[in-house]
Each structure stands twice: as C-alpha cells, then as structure tokens.
PDB file of N, CA, C and O in Angstrom:
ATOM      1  N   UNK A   1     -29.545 -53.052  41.384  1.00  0.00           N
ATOM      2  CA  UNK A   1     -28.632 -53.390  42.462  1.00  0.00           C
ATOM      3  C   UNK A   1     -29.358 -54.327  43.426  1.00  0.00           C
ATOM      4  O   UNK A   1     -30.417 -54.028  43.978  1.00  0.00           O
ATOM      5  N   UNK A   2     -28.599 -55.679  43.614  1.00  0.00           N
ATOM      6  CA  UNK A   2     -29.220 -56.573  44.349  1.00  0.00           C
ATOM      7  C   UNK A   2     -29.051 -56.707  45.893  1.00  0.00           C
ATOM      8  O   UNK A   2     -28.180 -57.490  46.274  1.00  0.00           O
ATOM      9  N   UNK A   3     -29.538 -56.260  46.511  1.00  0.00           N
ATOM     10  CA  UNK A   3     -29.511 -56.335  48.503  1.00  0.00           C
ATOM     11  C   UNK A   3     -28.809 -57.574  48.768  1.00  0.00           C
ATOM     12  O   UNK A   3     -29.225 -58.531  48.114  1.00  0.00           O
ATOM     13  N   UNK A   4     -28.036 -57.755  49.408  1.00  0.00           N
ATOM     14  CA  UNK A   4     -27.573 -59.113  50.417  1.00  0.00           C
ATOM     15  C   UNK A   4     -27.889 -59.341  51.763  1.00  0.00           C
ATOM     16  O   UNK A   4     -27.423 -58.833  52.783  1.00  0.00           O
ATOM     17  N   UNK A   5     -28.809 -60.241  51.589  1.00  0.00           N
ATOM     18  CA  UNK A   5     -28.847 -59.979  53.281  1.00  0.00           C
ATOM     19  C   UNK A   5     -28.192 -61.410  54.283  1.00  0.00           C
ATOM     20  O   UNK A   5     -28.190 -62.504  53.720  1.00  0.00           O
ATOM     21  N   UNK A   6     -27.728 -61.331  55.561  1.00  0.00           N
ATOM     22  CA  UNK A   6     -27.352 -62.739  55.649  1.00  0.00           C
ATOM     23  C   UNK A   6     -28.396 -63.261  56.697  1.00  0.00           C
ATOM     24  O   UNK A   6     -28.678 -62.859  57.826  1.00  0.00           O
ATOM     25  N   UNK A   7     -28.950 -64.469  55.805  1.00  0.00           N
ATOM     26  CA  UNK A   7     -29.940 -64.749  56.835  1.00  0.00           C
ATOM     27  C   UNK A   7     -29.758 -65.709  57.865  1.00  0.00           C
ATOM     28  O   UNK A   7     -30.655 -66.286  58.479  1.00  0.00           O
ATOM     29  N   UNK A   8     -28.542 -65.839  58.008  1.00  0.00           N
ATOM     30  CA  UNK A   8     -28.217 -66.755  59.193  1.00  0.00           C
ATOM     31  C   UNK A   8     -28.090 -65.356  60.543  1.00  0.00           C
ATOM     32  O   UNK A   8     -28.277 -65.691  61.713  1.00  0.00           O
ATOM     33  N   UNK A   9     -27.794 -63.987  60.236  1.00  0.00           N
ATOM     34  CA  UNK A   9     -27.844 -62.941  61.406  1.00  0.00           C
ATOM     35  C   UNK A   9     -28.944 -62.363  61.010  1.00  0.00           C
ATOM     36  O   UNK A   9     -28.789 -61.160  61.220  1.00  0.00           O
ATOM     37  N   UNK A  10     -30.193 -62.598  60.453  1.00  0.00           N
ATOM     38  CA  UNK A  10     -31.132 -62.092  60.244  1.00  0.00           C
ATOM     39  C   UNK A  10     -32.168 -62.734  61.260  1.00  0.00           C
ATOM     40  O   UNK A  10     -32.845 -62.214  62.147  1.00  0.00           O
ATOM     41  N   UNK A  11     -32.027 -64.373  60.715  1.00  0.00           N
ATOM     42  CA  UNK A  11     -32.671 -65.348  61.656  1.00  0.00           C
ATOM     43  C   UNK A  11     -32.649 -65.142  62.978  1.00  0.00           C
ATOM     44  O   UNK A  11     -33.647 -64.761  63.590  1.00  0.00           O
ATOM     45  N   UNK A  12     -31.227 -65.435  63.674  1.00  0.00           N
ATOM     46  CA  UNK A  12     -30.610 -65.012  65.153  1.00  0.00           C
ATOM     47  C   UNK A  12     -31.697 -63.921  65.410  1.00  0.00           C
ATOM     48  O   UNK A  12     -32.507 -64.205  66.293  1.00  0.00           O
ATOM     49  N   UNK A  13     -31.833 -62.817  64.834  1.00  0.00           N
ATOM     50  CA  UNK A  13     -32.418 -61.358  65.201  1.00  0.00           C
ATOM     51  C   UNK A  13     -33.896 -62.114  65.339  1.00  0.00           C
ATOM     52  O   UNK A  13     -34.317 -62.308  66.479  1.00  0.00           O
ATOM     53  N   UNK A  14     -34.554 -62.471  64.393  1.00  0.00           N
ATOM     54  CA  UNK A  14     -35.751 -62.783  64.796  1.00  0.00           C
ATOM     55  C   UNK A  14     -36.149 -63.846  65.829  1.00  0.00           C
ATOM     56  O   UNK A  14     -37.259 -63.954  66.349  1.00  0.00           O
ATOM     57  N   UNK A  15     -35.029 -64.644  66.054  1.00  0.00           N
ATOM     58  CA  UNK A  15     -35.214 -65.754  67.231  1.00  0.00           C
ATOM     59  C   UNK A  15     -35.118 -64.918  68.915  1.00  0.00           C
ATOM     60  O   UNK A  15     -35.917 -64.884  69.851  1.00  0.00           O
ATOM     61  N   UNK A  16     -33.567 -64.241  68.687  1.00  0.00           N
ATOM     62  CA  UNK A  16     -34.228 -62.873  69.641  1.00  0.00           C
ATOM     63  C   UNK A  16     -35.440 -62.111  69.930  1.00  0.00           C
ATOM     64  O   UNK A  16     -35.643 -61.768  71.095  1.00  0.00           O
ATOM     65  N   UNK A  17     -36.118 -61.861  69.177  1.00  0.00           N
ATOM     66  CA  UNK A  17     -37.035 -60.899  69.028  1.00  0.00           C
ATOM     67  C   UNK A  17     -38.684 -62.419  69.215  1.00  0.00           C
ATOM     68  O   UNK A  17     -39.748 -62.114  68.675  1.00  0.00           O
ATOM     69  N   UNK A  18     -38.611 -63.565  69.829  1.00  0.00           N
ATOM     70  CA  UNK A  18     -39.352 -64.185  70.066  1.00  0.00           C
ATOM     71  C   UNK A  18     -39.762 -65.602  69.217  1.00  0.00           C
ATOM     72  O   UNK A  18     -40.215 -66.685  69.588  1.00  0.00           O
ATOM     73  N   UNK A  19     -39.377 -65.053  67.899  1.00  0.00           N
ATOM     74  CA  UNK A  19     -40.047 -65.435  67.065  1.00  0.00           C
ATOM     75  C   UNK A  19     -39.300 -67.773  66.952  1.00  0.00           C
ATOM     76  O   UNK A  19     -38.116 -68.004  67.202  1.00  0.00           O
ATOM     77  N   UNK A  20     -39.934 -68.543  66.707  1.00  0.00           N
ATOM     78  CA  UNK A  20     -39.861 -69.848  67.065  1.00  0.00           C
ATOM     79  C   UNK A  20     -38.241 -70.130  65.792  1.00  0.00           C
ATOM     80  O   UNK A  20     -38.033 -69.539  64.732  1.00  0.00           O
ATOM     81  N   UNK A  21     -37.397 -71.202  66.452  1.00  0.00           N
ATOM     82  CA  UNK A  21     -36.296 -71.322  64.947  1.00  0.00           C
ATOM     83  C   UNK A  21     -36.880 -71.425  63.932  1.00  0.00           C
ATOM     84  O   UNK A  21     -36.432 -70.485  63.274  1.00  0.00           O
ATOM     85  N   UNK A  22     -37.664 -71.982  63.269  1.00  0.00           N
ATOM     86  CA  UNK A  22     -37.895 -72.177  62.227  1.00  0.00           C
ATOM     87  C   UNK A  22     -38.910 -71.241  61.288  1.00  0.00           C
ATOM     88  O   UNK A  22     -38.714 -71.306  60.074  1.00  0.00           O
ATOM     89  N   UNK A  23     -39.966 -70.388  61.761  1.00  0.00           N
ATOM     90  CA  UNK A  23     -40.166 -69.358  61.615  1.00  0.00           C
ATOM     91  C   UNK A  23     -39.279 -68.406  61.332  1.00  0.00           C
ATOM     92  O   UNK A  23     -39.525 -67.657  60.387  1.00  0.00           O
ATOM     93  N   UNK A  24     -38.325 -68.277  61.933  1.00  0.00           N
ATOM     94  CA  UNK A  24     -37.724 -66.979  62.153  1.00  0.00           C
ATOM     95  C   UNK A  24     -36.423 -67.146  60.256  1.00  0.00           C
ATOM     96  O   UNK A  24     -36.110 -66.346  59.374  1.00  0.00           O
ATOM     97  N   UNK A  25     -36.139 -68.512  60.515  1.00  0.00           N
ATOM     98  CA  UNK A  25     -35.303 -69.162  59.207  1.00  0.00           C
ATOM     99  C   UNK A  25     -35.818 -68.867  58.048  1.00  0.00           C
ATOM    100  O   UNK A  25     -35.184 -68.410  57.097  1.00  0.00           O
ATOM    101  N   UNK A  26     -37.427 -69.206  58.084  1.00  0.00           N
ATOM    102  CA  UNK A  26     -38.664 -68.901  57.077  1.00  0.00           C
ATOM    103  C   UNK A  26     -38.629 -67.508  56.638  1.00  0.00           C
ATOM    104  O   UNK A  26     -38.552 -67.223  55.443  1.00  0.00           O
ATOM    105  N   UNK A  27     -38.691 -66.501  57.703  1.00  0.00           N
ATOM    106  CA  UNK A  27     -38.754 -65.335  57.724  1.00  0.00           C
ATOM    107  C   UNK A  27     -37.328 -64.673  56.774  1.00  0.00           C
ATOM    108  O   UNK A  27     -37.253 -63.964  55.771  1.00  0.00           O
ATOM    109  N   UNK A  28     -36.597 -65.139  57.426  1.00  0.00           N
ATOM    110  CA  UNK A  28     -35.291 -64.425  56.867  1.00  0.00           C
ATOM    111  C   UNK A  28     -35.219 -64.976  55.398  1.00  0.00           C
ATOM    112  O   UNK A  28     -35.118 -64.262  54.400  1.00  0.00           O
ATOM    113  N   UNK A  29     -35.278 -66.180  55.405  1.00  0.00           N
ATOM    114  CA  UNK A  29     -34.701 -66.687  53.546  1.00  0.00           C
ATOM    115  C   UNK A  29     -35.621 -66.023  53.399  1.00  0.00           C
ATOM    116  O   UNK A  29     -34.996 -65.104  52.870  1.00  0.00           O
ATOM    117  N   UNK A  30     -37.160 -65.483  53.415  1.00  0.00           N
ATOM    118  CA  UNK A  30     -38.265 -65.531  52.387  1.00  0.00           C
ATOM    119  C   UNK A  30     -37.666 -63.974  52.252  1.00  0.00           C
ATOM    120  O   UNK A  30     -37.616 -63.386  51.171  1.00  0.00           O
ATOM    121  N   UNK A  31     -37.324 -63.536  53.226  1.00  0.00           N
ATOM    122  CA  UNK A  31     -36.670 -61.552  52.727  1.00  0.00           C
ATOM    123  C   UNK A  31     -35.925 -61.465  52.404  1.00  0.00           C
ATOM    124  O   UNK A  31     -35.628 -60.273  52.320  1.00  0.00           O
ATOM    125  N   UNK A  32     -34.977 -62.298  51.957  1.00  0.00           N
ATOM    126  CA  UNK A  32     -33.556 -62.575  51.275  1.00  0.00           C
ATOM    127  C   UNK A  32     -34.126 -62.941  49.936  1.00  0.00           C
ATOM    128  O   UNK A  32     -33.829 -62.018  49.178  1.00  0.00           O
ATOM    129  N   UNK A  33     -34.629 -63.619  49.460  1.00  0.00           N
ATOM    130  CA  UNK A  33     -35.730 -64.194  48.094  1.00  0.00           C
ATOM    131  C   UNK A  33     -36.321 -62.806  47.670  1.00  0.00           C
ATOM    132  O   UNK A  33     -36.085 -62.517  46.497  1.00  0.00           O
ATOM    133  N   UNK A  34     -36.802 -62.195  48.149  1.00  0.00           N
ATOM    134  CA  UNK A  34     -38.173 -60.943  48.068  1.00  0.00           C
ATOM    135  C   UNK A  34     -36.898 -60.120  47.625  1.00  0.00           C
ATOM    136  O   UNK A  34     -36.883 -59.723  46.460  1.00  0.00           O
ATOM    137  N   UNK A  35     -35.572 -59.757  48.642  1.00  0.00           N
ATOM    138  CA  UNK A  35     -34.814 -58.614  47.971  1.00  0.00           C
ATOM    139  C   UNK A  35     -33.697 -58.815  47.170  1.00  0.00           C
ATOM    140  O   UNK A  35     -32.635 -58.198  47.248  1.00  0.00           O
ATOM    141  N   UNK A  36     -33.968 -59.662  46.435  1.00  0.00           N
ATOM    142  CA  UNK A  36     -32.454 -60.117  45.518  1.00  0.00           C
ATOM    143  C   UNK A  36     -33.483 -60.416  44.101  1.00  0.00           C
ATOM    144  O   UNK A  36     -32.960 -60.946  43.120  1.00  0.00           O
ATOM    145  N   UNK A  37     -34.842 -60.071  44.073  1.00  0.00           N
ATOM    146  CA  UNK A  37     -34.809 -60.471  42.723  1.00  0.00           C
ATOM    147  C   UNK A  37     -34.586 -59.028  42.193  1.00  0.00           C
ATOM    148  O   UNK A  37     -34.384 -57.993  42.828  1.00  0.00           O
ATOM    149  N   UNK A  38     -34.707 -59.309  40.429  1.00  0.00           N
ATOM    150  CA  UNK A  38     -33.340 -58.380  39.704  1.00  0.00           C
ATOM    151  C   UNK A  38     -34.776 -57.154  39.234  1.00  0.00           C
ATOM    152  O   UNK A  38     -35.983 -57.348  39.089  1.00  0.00           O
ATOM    153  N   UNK A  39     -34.168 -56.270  39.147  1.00  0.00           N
ATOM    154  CA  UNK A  39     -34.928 -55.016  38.511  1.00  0.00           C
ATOM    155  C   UNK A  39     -35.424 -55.679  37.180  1.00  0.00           C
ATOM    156  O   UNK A  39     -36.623 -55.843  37.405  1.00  0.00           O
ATOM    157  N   UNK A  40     -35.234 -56.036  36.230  1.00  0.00           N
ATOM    158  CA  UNK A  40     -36.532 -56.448  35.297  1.00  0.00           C
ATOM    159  C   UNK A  40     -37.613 -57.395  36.010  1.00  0.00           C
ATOM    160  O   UNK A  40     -38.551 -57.648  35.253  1.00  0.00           O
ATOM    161  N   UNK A  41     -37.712 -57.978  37.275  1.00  0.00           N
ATOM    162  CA  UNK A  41     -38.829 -58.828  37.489  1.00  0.00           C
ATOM    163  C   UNK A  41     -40.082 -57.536  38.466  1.00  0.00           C
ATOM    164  O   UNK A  41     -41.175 -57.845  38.940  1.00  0.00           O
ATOM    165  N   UNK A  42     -39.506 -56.319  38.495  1.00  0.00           N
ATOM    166  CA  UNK A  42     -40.245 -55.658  39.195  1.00  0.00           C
ATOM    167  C   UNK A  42     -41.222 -54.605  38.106  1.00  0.00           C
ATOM    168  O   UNK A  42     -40.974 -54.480  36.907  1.00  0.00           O
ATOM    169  N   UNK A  43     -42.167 -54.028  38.709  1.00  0.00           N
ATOM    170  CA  UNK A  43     -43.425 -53.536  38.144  1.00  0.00           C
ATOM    171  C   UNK A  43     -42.916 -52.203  38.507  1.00  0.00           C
ATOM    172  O   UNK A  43     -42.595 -51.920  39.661  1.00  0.00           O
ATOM    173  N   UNK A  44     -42.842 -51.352  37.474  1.00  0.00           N
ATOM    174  CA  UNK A  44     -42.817 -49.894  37.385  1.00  0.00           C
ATOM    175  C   UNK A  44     -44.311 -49.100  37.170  1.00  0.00           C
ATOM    176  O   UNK A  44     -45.379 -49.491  36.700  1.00  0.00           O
ATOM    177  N   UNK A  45     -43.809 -47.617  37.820  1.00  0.00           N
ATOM    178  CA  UNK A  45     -45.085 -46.782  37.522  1.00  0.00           C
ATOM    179  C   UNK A  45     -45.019 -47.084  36.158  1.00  0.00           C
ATOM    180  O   UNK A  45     -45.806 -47.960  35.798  1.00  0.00           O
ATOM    181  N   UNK A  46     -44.373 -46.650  35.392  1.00  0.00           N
ATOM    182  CA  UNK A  46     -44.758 -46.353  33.810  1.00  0.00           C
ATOM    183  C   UNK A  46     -45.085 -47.737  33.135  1.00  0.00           C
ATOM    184  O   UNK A  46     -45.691 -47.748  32.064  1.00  0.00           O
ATOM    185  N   UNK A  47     -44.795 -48.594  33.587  1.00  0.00           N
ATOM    186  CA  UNK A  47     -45.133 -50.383  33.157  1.00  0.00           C
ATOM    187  C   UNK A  47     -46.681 -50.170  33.316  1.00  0.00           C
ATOM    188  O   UNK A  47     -47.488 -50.319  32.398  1.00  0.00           O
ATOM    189  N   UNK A  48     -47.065 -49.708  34.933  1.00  0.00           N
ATOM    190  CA  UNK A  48     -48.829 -49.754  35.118  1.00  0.00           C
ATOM    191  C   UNK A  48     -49.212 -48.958  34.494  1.00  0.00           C
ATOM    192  O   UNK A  48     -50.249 -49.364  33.970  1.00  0.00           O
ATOM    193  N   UNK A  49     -48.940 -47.759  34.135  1.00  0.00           N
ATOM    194  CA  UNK A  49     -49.648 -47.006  33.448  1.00  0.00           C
ATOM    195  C   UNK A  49     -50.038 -47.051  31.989  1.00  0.00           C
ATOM    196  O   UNK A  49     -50.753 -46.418  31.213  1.00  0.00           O
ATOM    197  N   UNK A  50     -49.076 -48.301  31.980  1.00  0.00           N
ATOM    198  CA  UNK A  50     -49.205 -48.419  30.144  1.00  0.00           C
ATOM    199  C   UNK A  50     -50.251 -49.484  29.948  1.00  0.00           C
ATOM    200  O   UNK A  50     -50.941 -49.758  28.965  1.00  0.00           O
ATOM    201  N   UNK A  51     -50.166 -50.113  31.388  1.00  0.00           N
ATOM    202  CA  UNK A  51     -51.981 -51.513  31.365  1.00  0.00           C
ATOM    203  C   UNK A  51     -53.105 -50.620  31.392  1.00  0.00           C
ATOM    204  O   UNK A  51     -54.111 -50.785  30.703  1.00  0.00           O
ATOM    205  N   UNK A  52     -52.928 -49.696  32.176  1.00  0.00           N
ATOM    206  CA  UNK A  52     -53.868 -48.998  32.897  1.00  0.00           C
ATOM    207  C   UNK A  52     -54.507 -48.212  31.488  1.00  0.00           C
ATOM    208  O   UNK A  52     -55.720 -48.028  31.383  1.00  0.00           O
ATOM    209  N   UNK A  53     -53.656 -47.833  30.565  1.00  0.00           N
ATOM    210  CA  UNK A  53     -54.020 -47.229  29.051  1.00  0.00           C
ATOM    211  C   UNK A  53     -54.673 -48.372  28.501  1.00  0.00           C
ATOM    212  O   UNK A  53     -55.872 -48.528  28.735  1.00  0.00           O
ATOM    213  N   UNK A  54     -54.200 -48.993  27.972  1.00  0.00           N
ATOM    214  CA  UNK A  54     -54.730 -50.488  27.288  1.00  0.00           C
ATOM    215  C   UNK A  54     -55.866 -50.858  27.933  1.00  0.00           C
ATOM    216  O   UNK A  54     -56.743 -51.183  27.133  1.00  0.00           O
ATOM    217  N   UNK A  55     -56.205 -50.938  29.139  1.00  0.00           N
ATOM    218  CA  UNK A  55     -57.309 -51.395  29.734  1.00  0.00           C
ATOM    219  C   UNK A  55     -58.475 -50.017  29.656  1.00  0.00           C
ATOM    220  O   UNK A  55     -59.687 -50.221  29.590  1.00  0.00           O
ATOM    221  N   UNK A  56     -57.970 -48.857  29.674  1.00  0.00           N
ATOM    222  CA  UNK A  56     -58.682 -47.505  29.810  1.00  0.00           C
ATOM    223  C   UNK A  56     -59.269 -48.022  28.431  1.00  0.00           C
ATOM    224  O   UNK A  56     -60.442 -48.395  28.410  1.00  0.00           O
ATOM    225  N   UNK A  57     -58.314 -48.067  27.000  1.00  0.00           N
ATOM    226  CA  UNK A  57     -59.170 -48.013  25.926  1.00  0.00           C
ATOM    227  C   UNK A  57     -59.820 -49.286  25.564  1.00  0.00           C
ATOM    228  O   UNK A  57     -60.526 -49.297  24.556  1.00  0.00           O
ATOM    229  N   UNK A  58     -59.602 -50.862  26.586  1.00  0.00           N
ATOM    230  CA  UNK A  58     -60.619 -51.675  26.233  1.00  0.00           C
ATOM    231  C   UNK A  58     -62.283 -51.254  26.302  1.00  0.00           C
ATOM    232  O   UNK A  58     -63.215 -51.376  25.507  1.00  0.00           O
ATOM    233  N   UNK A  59     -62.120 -50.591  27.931  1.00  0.00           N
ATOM    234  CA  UNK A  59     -63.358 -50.387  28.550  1.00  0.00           C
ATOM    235  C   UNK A  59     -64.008 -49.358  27.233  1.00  0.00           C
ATOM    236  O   UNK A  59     -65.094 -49.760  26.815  1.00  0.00           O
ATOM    237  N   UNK A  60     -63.442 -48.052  26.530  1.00  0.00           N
ATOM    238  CA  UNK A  60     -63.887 -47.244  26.028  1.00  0.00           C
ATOM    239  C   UNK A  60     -64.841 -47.859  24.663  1.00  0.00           C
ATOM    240  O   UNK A  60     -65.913 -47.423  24.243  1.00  0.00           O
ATOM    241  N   UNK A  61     -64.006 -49.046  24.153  1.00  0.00           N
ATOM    242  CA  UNK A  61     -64.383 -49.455  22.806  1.00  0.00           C
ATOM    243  C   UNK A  61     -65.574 -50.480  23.283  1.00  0.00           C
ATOM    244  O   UNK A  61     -66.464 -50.744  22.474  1.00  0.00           O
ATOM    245  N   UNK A  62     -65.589 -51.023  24.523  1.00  0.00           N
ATOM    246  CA  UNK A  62     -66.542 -52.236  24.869  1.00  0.00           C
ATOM    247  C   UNK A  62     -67.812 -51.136  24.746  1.00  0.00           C
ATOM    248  O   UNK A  62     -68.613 -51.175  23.812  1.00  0.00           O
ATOM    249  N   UNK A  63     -67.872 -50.103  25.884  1.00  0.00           N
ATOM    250  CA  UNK A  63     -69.172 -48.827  26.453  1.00  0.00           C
ATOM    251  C   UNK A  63     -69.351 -48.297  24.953  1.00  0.00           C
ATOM    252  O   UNK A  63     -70.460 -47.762  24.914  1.00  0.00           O
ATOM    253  N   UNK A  64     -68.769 -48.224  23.781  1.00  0.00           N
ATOM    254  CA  UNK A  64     -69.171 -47.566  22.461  1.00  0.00           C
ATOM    255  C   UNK A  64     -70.407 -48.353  21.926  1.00  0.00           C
ATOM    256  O   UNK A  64     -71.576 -48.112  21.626  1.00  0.00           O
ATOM    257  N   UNK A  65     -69.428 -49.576  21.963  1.00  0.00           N
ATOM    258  CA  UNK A  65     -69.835 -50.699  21.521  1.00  0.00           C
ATOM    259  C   UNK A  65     -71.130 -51.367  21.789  1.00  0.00           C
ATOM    260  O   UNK A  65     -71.761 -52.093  21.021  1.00  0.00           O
ATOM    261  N   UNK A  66     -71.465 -50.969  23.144  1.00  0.00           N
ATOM    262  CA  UNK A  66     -72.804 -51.446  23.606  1.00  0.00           C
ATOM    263  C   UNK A  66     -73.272 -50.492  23.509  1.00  0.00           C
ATOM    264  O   UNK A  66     -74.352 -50.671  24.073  1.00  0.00           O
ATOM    265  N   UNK A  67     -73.248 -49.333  23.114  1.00  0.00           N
ATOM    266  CA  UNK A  67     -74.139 -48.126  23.415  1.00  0.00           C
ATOM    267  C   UNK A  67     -74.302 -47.896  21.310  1.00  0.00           C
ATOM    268  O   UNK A  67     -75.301 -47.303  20.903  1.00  0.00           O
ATOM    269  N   UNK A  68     -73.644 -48.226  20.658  1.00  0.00           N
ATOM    270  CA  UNK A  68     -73.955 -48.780  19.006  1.00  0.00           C
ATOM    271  C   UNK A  68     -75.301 -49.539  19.212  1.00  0.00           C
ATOM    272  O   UNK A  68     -76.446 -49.261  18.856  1.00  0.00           O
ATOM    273  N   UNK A  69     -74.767 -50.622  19.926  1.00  0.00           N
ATOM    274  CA  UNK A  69     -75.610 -52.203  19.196  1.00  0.00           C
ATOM    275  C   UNK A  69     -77.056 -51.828  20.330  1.00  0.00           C
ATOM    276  O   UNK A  69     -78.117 -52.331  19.963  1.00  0.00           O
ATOM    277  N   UNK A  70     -77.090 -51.045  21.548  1.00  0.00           N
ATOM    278  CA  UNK A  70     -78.174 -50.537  22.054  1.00  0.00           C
ATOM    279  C   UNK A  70     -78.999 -49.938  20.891  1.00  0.00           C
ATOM    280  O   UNK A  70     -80.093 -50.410  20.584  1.00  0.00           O
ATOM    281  N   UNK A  71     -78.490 -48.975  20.308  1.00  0.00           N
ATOM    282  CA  UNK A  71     -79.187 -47.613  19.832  1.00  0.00           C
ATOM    283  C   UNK A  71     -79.537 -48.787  17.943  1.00  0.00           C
ATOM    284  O   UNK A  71     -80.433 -48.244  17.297  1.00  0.00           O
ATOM    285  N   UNK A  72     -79.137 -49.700  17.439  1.00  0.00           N
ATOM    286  CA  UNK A  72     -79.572 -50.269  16.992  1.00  0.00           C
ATOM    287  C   UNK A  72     -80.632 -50.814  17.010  1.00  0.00           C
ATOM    288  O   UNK A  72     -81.391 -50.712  16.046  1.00  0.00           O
ATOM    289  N   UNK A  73     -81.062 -51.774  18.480  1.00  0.00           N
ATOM    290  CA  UNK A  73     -81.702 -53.098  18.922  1.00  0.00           C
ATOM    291  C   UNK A  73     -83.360 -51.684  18.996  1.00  0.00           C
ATOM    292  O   UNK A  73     -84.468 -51.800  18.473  1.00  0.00           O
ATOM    293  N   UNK A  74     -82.895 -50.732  19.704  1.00  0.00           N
ATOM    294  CA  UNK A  74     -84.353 -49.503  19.802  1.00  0.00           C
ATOM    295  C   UNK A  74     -84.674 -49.039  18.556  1.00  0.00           C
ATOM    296  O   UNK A  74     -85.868 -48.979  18.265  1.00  0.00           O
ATOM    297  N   UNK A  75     -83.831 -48.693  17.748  1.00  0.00           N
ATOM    298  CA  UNK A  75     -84.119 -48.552  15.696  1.00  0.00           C
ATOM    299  C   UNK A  75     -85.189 -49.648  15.381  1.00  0.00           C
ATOM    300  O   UNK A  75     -86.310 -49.461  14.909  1.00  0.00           O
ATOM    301  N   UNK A  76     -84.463 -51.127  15.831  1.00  0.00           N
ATOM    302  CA  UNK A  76     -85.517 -52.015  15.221  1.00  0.00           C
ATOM    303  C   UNK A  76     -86.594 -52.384  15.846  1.00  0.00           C
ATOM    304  O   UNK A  76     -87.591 -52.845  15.290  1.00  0.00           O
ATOM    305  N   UNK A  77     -86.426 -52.162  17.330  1.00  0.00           N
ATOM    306  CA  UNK A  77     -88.065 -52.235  18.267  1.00  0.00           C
ATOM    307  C   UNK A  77     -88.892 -51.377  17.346  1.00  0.00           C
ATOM    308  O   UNK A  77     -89.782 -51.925  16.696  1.00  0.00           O
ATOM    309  N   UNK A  78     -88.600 -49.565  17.181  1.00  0.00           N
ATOM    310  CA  UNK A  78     -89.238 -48.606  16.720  1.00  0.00           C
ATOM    311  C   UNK A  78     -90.049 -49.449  15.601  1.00  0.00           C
ATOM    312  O   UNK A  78     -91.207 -49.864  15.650  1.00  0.00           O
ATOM    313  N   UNK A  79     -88.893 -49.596  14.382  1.00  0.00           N
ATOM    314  CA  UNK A  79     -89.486 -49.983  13.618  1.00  0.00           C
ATOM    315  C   UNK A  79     -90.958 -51.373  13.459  1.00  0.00           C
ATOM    316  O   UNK A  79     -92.007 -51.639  12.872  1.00  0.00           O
ATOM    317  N   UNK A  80     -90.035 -51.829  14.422  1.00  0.00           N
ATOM    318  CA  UNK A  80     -91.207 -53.653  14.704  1.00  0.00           C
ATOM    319  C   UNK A  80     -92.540 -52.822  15.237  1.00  0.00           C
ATOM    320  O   UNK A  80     -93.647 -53.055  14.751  1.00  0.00           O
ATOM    321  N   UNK A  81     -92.319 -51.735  16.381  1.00  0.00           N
ATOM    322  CA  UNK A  81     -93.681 -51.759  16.630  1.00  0.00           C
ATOM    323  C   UNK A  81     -94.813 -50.994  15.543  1.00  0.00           C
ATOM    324  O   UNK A  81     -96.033 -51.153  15.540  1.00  0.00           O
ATOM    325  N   UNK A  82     -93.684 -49.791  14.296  1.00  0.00           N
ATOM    326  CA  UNK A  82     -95.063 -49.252  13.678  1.00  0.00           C
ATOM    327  C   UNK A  82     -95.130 -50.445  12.932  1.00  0.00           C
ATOM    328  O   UNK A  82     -96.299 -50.477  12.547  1.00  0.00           O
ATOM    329  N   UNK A  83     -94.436 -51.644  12.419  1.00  0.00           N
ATOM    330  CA  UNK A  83     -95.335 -52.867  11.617  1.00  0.00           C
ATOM    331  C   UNK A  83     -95.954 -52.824  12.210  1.00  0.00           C
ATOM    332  O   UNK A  83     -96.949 -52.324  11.685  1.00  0.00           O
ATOM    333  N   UNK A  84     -96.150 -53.102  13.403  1.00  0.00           N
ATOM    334  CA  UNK A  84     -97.406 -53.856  14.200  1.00  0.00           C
ATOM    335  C   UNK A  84     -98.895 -53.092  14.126  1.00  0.00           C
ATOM    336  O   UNK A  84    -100.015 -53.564  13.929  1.00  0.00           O
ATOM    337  N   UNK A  85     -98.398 -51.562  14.392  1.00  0.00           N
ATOM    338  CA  UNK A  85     -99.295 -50.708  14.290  1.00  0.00           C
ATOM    339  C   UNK A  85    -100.101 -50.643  13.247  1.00  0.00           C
ATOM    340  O   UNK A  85    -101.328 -50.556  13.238  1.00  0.00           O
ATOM    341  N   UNK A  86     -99.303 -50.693  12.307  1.00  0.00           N
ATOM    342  CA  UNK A  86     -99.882 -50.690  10.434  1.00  0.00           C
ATOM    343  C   UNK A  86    -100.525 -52.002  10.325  1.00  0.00           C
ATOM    344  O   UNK A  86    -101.466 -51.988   9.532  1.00  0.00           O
ATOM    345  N   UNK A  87    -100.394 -52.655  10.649  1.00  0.00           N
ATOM    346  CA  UNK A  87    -100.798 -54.047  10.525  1.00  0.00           C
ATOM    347  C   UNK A  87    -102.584 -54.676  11.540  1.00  0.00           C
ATOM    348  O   UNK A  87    -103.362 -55.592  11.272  1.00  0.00           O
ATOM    349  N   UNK A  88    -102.580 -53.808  12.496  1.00  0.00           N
ATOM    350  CA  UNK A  88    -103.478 -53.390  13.342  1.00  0.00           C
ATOM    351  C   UNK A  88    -104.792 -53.132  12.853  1.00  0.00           C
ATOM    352  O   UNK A  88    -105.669 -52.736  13.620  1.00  0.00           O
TER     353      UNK A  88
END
C-alpha cells in the first residue's frame, strides 16, 4: 500500500515551521519519493537474514579453509626442517 502525501501542504507546513521555500519543496517531494516506493523495492527481515546466512557460511568455508592450508604449510615446515636436520 502506497502513502500519498501532498507535497504542496506538506511544503506550506515546513515553510511554517521556518524552514527556507525551497528546502522545505526539497523536503516534501524527497518524503513523497521515500513513501510511495512499492513493497518489492523494500528490504525485509527474512530477505537479511537470508544474506546474513550466505555470508555466515562464506566466512565459515573461508576460516576452514585457512585453517586446512595453515595446518598443511606446518606439515611441510615439519617436514623441511627434519631434511635439514638429517642432512646436518
């Protein structure tokens, strides 16, 4: 459901209330713009929560991922240093 607002008695209100004409014109179209766009352009809880998943299991597979290729890179130090040792 789309709000109507009229911003020609919206404006008036803010020119009352101090605010300069053209400001106040600014003011009103830009809250007339802000409340008329349509329910599919808006962000739902369950919309974020479904990034917020997707992003939960990027982070999970990246932290695996470096904590694999860590526990690798120390396998082959181990190994490099008894060459070295044997080699000694």
């Amino acid at each position: 459901m789309n709000a109507m607002i009229d911003t020609l008695k919206a404006a008036k209100s803010f020119e009352g209330a101090g605010f300069a004409k053209a400001q106040a014109e600014s003011l009103a179209t830009t809250i007339a713009e802000a409340t008329s766009a349509s329910r599919e352009d808006m962000v739902t809880k369950d919309y974020l929560k479904g990034e917020m998943a997707v992003l939960k299991n990027d982070i999970v597979r990246w932290m695996l991922g470096s904590q694999v290729m860590l526990i690798v890179v120390l396998v082959a130090l181990a190994n490099f240093t008894k060459l070295l040792a044997a080699h000694s």
